[in-house]
N, C-alpha and C positions, 0 to 999 in steps of 0.2 A: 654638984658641979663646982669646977675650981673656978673662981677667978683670979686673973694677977692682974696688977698693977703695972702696967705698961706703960712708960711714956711714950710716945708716937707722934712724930711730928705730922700735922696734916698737909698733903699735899690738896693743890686748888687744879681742877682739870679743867685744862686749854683746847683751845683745836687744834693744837698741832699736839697735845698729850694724847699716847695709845692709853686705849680703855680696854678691858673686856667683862664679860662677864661672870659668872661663877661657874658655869658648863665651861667655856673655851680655859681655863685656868685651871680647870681639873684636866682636862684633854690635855693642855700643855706639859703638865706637871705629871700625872700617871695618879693624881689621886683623887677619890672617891668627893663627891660633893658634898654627904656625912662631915668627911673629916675635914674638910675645907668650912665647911659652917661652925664645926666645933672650935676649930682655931678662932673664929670670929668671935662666937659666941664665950670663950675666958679670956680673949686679950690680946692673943698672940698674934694674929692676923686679922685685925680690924678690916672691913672693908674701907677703901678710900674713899667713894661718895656713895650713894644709896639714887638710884633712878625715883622719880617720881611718885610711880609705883612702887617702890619698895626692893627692888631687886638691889645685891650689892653689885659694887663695881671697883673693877680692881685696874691698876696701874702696872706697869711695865716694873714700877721696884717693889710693889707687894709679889707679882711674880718670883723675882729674886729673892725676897726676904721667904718666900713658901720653899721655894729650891733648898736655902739654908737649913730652914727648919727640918726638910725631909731627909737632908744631910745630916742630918744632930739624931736622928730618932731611932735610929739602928745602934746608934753608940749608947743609948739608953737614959739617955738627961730627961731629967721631968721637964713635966711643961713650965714649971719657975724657972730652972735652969736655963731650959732656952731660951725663955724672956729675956733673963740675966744674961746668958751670953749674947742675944742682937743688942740689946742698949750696949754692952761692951764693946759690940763691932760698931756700933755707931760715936763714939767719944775717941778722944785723943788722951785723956786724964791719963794723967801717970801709975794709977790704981788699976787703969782696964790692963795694961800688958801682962802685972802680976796675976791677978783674975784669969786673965784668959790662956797662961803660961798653965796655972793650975790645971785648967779646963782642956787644954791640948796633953798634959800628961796623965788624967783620965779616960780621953777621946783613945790614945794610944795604946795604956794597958787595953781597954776595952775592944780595941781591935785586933790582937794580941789575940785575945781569949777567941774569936771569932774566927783570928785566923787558923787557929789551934784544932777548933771545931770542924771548922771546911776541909783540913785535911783529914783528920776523922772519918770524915763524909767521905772522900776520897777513897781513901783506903777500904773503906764497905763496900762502894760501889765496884774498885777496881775486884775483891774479893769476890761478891756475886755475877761478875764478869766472869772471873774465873773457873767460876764453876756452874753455869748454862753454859761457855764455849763449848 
């Protein structure tokens, strides 16, 4: 199992803070509750408090920060990388814009290459269109 070194600041939950729990945040999000524990379990996506019982519980910007991450996963960054990149989205330091310049001109070759693909895809499909019409 990896773990990374995450700084993460804690949020403290109010009554007027939305909560959910680990079923409605996969529902939200489109992803499995596996990969939602896994995030938890190396760092990436800590839960915000833990119920009495044991259940996590997540907040409106762990939401958000699960969004990002599911954003980054198709462009192919390890799970350090995305560590690395949300502490980046979180600072102002003059180091995060170089970092994350980097980070955006591999996001793009790598979508590039995808896009490359999908038309590939395309073109087979439109082919075996062409010949069952």
């Amino acid at each position: 199992m990896v773990e990374l070194n995450v700084e993460r600041t804690e949020t403290f939950m109010t009554a007027n803070t939305t909560t959910m729990h680990i079923g409605e945040l996969a529902e939200r999000t489109g992803l499995s509750l596996r990969t939602i524990r896994h995030y938890d379990d190396v760092g990436l996506l800590p839960a915000s408090a833990r119920t009495e019982g044991g259940f996590r519980v997540y907040s409106e910007a762990d939401a958000e920060r699960l969004m990002v991450i599911k954003q980054m996963k198709p462009l192919g960054f390890s799970l350090e990388e995305m560590a690395e990149i949300l502490a980046l989205l979180g600072t102002d330091a003059p180091r995060a814009t170089t970092a994350l310049a980097e980070f955006l001109e591999r996001a793009e070759i790598q979508r590039a290459k995808m896009a490359r693909n999908l038309a590939q895809a395309d073109e087979f499909i439109t082919m075996l269109g062409h010949r069952t019409a």
